[in-house]
PLY file of the C-alpha trace (Angstrom):
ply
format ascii 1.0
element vertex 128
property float x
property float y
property float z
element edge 127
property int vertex1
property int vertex2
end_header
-49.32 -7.42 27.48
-51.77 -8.38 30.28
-54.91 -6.42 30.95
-54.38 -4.15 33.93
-58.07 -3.01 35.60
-57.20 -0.56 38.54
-56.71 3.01 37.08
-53.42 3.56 39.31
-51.90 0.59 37.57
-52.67 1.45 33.90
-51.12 5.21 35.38
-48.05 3.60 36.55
-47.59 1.09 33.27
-47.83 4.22 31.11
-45.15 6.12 33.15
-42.58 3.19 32.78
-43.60 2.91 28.96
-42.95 6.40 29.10
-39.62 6.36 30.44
-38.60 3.53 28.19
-39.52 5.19 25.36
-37.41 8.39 26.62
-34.60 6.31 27.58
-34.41 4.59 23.67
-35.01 7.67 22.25
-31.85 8.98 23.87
-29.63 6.00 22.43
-31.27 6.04 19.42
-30.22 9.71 18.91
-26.60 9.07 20.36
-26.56 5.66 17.44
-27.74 8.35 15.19
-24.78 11.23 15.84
-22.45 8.21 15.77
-23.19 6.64 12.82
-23.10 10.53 11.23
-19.52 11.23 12.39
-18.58 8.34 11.08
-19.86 8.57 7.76
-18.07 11.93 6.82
-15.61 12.52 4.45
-12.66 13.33 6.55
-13.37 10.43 8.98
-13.76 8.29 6.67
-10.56 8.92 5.29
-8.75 8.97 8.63
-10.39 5.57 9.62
-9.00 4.44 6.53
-5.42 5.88 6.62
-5.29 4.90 10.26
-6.52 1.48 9.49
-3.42 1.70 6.79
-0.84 2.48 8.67
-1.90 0.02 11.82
-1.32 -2.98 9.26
2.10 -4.20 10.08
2.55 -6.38 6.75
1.07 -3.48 3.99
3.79 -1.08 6.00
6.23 -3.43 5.39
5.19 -3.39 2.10
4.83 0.36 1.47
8.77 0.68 2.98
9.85 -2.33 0.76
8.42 -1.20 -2.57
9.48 2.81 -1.66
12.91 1.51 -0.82
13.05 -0.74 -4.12
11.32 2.30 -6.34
14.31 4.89 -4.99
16.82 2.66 -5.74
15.45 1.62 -9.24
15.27 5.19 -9.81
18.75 6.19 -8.73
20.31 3.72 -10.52
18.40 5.02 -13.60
19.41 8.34 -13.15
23.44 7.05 -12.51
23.33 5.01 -15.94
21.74 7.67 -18.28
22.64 11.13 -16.85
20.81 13.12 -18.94
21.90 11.33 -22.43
19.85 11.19 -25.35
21.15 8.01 -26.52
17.78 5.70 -27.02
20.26 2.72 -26.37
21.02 4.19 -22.84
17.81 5.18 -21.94
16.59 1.55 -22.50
19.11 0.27 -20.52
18.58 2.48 -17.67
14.93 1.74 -18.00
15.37 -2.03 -17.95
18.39 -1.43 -14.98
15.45 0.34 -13.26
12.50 -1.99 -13.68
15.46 -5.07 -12.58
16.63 -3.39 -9.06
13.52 -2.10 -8.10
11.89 -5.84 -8.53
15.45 -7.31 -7.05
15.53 -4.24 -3.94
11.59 -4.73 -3.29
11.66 -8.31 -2.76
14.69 -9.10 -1.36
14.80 -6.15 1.73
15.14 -7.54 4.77
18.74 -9.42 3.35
19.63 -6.16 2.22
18.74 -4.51 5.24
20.54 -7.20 7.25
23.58 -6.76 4.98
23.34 -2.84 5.06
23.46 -3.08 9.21
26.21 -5.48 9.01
28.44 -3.09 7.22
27.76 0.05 9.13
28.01 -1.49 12.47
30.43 0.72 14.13
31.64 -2.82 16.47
31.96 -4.41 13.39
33.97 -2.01 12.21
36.67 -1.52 14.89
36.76 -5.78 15.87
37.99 -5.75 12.16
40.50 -3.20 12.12
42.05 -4.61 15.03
0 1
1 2
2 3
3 4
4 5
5 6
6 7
7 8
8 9
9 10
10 11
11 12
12 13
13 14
14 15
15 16
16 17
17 18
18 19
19 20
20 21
21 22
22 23
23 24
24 25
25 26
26 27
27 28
28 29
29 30
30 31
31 32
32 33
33 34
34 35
35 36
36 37
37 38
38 39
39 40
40 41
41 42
42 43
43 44
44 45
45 46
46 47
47 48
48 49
49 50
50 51
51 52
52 53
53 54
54 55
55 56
56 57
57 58
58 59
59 60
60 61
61 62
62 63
63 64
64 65
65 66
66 67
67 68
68 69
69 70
70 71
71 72
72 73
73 74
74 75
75 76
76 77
77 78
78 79
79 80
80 81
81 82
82 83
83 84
84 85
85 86
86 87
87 88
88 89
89 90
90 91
91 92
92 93
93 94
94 95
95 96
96 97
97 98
98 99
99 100
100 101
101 102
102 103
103 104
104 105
105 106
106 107
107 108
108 109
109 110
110 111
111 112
112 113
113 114
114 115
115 116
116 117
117 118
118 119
119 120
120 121
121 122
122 123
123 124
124 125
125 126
126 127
């Protein structure tokens, strides 16, 4: 900082340090109020769940291992209905473990397959 001599110029430095120093304490309390918001709980958890659902591939992978646990599932259910037979409850166990890894990783040909069937164009150029 240079030396200033006149009395009006060490006046007018010290209002424009003043203003500065009003001016930074005004961002530095809007930083402040920011950086609280975002710290809270419940943003925190939306960022995060927003953050979730904006990644393309993990929602792809949330459909594909949902899809390949209900189907795993179902087919469980279909093979022991409610049996008490160790033997079949194994089986449906190992039946459910085998489709959900098979539905899971193999969705979009499934997918592809499931459209091809239930096209309604499909379905009248064949009947023809």
């Amino acid at each position: 900082m240079t030396t200033i001599t006149p009395i009006s110029q060490l006046r007018q430095e010290i209002l424009s340090l003043e203003i500065k120093q009003a001016r930074e304490k005004a961002l530095l309390k809007e930083q402040l109020l920011i950086s609280y918001n975002s710290i809270q709980p419940v943003n925190l958890i939306k960022n995060a769940f927003s953050q979730l659902t904006e990644t393309p591939d993990l929602k792809n992978e949330l459909i594909n291992t949902t899809m390949g646990a209900a189907s795993g599932f179902l087919v469980n259910k279909l093979i022991v209905r409610g049996s008490h037979n160790p033997l079949k409850q194994i089986l449906g166990t190992l039946l459910q473990i085998g489709v959900s890894s098979l539905v899971s990783n193999k969705t979009k040909i499934l997918t592809s397959v499931g459209k091809y069937l239930l096209n309604p164009s499909r379905n009248k150029r064949d009947s023809d």
